[in-house]
Structures are given as C-alpha cells and as structure tokens.
Jmol script that loads the backbone (N, CA, C; Angstrom):
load data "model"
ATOM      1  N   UNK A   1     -13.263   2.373   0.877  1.00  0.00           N
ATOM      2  CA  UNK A   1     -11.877   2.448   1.269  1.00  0.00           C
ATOM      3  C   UNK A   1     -11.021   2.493   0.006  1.00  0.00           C
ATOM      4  N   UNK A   2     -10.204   3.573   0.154  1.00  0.00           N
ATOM      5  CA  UNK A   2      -9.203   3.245  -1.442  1.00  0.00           C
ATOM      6  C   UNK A   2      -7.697   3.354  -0.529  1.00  0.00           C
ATOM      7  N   UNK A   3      -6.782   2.465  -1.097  1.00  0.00           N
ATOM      8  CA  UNK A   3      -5.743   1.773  -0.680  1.00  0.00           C
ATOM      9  C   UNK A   3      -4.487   2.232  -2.011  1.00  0.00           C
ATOM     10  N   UNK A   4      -4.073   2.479  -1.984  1.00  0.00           N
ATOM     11  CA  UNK A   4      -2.838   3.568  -2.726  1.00  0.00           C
ATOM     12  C   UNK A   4      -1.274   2.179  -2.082  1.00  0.00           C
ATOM     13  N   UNK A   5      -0.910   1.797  -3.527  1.00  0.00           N
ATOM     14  CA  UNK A   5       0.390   1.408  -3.116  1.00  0.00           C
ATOM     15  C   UNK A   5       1.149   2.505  -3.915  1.00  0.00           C
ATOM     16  N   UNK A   6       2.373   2.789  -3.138  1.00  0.00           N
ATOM     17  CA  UNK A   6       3.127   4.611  -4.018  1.00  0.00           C
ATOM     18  C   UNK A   6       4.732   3.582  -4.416  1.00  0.00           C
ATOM     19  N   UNK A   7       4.930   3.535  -5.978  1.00  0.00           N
ATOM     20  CA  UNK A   7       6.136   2.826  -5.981  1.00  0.00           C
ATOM     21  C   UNK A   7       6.243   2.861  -7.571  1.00  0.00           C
ATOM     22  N   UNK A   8       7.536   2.807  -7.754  1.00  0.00           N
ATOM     23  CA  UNK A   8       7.849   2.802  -9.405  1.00  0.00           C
ATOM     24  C   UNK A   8       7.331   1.530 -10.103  1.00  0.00           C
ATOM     25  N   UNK A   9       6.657   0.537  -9.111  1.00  0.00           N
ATOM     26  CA  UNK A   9       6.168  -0.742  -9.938  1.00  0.00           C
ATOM     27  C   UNK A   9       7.579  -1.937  -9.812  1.00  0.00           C
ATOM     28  N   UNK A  10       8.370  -1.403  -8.462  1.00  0.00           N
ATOM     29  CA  UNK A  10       9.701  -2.489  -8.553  1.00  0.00           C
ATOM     30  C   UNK A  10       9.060  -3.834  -8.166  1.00  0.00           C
ATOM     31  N   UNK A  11       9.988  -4.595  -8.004  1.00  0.00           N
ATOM     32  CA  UNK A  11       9.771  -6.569  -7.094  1.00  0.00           C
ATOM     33  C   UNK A  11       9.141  -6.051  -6.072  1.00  0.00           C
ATOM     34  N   UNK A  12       9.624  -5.148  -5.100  1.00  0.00           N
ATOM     35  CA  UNK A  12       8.959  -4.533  -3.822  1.00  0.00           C
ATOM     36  C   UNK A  12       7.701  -4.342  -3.857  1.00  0.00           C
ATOM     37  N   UNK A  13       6.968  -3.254  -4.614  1.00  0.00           N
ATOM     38  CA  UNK A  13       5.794  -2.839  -4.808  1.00  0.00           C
ATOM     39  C   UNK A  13       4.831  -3.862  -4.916  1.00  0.00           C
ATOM     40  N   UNK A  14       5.471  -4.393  -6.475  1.00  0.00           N
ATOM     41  CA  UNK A  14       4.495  -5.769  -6.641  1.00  0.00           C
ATOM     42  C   UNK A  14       4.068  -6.860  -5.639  1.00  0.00           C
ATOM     43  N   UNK A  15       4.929  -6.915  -4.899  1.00  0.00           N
ATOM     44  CA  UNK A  15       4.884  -7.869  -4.088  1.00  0.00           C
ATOM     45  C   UNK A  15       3.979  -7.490  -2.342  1.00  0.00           C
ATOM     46  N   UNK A  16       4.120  -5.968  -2.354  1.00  0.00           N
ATOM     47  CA  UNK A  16       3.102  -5.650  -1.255  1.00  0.00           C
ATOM     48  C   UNK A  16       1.759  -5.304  -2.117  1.00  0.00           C
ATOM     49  N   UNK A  17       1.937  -4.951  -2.862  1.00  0.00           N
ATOM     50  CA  UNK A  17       0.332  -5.189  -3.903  1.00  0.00           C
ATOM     51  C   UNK A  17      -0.249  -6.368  -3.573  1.00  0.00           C
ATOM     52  N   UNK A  18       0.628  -7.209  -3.809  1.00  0.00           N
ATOM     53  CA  UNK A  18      -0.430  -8.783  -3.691  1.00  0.00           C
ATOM     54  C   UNK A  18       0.052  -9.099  -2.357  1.00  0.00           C
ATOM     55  N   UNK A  19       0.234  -8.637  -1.466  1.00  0.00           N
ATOM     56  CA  UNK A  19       0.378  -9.215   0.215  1.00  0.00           C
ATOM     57  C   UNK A  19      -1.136  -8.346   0.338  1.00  0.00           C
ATOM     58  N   UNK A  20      -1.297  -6.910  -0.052  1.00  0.00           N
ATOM     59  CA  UNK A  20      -2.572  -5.982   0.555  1.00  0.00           C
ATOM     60  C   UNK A  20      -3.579  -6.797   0.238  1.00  0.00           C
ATOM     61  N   UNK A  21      -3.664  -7.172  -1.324  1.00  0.00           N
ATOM     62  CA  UNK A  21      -4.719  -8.124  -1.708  1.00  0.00           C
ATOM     63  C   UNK A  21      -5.080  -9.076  -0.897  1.00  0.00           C
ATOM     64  N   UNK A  22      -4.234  -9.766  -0.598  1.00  0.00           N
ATOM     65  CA  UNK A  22      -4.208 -10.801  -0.200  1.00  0.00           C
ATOM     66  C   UNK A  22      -5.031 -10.948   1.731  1.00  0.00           C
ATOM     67  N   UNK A  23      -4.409  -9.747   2.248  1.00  0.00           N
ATOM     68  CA  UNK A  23      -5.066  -9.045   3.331  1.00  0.00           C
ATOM     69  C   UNK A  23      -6.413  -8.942   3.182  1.00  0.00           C
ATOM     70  N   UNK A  24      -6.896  -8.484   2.357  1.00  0.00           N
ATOM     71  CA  UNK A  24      -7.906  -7.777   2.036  1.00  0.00           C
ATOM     72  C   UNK A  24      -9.080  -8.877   1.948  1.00  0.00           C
ATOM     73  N   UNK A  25      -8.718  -9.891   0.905  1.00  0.00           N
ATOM     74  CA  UNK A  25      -9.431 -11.280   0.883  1.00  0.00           C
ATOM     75  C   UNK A  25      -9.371 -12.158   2.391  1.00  0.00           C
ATOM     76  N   UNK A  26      -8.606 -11.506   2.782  1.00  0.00           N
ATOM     77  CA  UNK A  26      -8.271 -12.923   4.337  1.00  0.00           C
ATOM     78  C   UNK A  26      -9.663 -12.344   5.093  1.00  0.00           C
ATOM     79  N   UNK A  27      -9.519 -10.624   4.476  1.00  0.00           N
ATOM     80  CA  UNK A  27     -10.785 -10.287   5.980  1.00  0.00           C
ATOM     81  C   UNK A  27     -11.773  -9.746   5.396  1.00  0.00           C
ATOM     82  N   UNK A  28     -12.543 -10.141   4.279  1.00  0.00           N
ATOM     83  CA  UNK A  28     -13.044 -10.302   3.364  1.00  0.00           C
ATOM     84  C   UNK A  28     -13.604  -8.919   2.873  1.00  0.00           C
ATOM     85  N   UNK A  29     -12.768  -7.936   3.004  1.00  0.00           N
ATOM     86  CA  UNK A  29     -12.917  -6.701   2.774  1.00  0.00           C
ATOM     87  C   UNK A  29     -12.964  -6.543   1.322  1.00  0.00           C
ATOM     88  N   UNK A  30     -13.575  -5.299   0.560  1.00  0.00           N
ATOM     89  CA  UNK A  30     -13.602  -4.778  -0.403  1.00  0.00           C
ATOM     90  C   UNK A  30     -12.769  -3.116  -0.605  1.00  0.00           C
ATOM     91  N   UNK A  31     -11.530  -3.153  -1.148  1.00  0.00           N
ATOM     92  CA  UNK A  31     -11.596  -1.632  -1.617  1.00  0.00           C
ATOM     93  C   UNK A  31     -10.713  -1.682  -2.949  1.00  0.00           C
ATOM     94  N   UNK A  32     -10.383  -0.468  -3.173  1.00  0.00           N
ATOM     95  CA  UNK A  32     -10.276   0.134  -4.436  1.00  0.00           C
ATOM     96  C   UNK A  32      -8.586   0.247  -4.338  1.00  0.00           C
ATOM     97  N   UNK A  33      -7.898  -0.747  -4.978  1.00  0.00           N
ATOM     98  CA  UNK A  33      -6.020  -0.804  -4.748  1.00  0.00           C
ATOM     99  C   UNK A  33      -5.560   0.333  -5.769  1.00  0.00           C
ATOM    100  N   UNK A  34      -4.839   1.525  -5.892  1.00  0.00           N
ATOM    101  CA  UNK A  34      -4.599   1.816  -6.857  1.00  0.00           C
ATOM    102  C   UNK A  34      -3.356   2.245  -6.747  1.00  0.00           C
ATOM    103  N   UNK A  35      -2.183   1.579  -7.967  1.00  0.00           N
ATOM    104  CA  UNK A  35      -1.117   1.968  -7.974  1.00  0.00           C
ATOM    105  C   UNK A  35      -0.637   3.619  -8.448  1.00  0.00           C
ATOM    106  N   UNK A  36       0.751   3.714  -7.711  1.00  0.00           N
ATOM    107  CA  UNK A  36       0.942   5.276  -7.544  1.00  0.00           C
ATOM    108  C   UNK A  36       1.896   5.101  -8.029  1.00  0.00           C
ATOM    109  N   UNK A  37       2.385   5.377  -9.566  1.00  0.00           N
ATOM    110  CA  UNK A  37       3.870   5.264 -10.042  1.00  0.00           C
ATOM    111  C   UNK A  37       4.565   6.502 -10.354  1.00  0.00           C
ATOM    112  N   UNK A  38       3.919   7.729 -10.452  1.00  0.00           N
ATOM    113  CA  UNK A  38       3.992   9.241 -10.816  1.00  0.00           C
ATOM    114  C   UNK A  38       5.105   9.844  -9.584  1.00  0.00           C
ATOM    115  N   UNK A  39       6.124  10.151  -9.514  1.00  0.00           N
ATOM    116  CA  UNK A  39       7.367  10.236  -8.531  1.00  0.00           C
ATOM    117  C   UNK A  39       6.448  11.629  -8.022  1.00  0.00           C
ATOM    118  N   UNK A  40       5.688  12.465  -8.672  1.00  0.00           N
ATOM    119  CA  UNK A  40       5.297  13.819  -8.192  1.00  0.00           C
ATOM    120  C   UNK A  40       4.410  13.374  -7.463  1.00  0.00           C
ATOM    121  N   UNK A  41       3.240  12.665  -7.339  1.00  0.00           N
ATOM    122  CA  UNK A  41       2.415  12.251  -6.730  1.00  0.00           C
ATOM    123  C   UNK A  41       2.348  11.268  -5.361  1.00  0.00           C
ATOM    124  N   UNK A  42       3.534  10.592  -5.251  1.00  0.00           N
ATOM    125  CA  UNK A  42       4.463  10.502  -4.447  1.00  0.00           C
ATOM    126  C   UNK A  42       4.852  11.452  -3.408  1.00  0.00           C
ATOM    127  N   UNK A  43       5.392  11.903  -4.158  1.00  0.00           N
ATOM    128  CA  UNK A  43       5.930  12.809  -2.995  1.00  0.00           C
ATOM    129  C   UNK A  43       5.146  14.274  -2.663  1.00  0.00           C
ATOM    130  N   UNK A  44       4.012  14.132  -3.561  1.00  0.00           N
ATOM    131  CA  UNK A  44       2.818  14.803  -2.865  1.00  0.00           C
ATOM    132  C   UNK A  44       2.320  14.073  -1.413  1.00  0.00           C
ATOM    133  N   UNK A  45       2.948  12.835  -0.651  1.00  0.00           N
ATOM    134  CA  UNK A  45       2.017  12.201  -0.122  1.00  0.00           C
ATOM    135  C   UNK A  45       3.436  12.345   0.669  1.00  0.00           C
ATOM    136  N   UNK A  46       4.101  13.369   0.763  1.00  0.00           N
ATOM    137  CA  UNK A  46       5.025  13.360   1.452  1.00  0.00           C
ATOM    138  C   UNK A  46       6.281  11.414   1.565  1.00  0.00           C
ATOM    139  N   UNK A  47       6.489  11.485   0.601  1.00  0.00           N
ATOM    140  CA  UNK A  47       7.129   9.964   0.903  1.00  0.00           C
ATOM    141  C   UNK A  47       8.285  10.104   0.214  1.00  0.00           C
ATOM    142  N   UNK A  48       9.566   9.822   0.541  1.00  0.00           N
ATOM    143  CA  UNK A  48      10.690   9.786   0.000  1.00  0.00           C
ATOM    144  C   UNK A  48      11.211   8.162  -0.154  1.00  0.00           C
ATOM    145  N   UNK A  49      10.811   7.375   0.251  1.00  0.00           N
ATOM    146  CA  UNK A  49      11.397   6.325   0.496  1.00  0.00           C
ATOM    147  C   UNK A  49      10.033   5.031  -0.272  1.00  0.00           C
ATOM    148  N   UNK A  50      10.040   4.281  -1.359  1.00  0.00           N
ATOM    149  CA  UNK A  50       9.356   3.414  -1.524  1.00  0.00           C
ATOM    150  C   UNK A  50       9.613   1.680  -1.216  1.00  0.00           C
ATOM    151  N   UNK A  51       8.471   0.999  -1.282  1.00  0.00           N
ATOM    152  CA  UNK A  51       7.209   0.949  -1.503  1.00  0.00           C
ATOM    153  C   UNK A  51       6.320   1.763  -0.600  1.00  0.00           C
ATOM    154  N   UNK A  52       5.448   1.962  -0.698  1.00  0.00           N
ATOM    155  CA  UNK A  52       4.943   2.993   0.795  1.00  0.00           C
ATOM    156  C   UNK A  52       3.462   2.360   0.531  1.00  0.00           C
ATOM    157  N   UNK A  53       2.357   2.731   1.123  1.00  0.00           N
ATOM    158  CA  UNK A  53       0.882   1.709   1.567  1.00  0.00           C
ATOM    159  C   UNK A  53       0.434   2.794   1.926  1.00  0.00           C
ATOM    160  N   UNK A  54      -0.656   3.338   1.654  1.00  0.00           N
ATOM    161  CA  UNK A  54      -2.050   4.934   2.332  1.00  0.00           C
ATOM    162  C   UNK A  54      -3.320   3.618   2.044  1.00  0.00           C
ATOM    163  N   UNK A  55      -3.687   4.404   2.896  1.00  0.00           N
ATOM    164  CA  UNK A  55      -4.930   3.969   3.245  1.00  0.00           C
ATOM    165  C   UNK A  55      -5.851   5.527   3.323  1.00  0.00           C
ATOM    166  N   UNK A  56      -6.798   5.729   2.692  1.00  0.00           N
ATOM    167  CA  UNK A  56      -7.755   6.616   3.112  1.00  0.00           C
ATOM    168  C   UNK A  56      -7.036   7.749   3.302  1.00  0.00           C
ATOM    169  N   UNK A  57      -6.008   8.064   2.336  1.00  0.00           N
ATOM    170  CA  UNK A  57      -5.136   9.130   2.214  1.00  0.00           C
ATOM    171  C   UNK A  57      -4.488   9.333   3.357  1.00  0.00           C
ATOM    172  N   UNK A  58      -3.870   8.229   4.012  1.00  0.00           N
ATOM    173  CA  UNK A  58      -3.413   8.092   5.643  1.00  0.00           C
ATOM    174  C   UNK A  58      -1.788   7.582   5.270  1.00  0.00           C
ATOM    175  N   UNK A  59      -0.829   8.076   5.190  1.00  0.00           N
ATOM    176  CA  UNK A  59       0.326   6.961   5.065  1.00  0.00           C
ATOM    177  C   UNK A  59       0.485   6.256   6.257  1.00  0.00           C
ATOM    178  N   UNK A  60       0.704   4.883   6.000  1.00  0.00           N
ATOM    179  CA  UNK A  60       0.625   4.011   7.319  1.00  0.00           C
ATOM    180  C   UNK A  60       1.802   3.155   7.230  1.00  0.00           C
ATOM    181  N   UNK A  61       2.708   3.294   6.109  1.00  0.00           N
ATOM    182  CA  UNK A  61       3.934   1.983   5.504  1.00  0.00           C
ATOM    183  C   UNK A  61       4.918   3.168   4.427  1.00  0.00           C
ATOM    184  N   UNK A  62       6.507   2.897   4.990  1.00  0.00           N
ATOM    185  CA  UNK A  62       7.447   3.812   4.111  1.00  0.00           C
ATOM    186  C   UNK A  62       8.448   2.998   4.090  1.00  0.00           C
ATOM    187  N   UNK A  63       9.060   2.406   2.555  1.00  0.00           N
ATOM    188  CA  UNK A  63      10.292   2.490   2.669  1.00  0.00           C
ATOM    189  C   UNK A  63       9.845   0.740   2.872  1.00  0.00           C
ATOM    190  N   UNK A  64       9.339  -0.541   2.881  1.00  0.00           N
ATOM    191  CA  UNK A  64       9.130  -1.398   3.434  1.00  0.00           C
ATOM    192  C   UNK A  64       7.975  -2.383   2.762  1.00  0.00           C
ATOM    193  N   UNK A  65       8.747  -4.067   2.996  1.00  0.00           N
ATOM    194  CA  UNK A  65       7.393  -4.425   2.104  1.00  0.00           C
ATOM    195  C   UNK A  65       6.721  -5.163   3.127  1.00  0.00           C
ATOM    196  N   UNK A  66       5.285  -4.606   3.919  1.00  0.00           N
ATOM    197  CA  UNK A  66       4.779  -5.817   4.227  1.00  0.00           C
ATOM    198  C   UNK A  66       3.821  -6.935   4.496  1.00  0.00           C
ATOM    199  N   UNK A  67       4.235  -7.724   5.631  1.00  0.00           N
ATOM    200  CA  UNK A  67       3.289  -8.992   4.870  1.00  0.00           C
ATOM    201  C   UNK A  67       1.831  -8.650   5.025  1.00  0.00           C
ATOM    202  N   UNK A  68       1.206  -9.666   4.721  1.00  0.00           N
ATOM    203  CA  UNK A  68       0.130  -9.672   4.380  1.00  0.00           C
ATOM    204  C   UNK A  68      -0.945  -9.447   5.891  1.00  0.00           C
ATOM    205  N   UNK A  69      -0.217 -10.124   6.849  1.00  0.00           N
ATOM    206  CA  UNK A  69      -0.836 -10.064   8.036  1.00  0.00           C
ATOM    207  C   UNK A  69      -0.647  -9.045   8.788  1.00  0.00           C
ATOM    208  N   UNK A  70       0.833  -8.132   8.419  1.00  0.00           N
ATOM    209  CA  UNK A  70       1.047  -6.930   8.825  1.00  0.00           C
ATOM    210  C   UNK A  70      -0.010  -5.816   7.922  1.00  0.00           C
ATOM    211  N   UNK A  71      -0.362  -5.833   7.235  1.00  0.00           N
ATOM    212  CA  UNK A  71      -1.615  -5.122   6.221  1.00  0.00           C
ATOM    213  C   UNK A  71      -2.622  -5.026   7.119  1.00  0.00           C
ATOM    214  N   UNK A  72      -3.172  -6.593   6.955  1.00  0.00           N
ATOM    215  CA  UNK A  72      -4.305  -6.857   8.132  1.00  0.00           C
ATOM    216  C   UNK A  72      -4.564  -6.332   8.816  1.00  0.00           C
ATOM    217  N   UNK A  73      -3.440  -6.155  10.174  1.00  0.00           N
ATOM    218  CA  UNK A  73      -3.482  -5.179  11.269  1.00  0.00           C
ATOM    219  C   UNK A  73      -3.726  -3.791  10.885  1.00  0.00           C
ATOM    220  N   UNK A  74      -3.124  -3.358   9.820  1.00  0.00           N
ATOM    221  CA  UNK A  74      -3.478  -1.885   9.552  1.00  0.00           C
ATOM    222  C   UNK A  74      -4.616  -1.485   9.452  1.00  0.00           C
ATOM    223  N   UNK A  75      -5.350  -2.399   8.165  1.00  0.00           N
ATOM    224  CA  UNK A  75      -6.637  -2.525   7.825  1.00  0.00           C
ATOM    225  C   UNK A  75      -7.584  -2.351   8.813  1.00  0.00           C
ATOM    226  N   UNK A  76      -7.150  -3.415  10.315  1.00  0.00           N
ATOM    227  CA  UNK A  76      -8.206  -3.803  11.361  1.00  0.00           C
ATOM    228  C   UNK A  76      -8.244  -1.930  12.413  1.00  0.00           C
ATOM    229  N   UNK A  77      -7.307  -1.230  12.187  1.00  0.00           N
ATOM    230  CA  UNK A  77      -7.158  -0.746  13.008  1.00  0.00           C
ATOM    231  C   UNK A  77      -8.038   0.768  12.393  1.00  0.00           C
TER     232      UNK A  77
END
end "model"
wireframe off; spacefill off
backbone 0.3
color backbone group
C-alpha cells in the first residue's frame, strides 16, 4: 500500500501525516507514507485544494485534515 499525503508541508499536512501514521499503527498496518510537496504533481492528482490523502493512487481526502480514526475508516474500506 503506498499512502501519498499531497501538501506544501503546512501545520495541516503535518498534522494529517501523523494522524495517517498514527491510523496505520492503531490497525497495525504497514505502508509506504510519502510526502507530495511538488504543486505539479499535485495537481497531476487532480487536487486543487490541500492537505489531500491517496491511497493506492485513489484520492480519498481534499482540502481537509483528518483524524486519525477518520483515516482508519478509509484504510478499512
């Protein structure tokens, strides 16, 4: 699983970075977090609005930071 947070690296970003983590450890999953700070690459992923969350090249989160248990659910689904 590789997990893409797309964001200039603001308070926002950082902070759903370590909510995904944090997800990720609750359900003792393993994947690959990798930050997306490149504005072109971005909006290769169609996203105008940050922090944003892909999953498996899936956007699933725009524009929004969230928690950790809201991750979860994504993750589970």
């Amino acid at each position: 699983m590789i997990i893409k947070i797309l964001g200039s690296g603001c308070k926002k970003c950082v902070t759903l970075t370590e909510n995904t983590q944090a997800a990720l450890r609750d359900l003792g999953l393993t994947a690959e977090v990798v930050k997306v700070t490149d504005f072109a690459a971005i909006a290769a992923h169609g996203v105008m609005s940050t922090p944003a969350l892909v999953i498996d090249d899936k956007v699933v989160s725009v524009g929004k930071v969230l928690s950790s248990a809201e991750v979860a659910a994504l993750l589970k689904a």
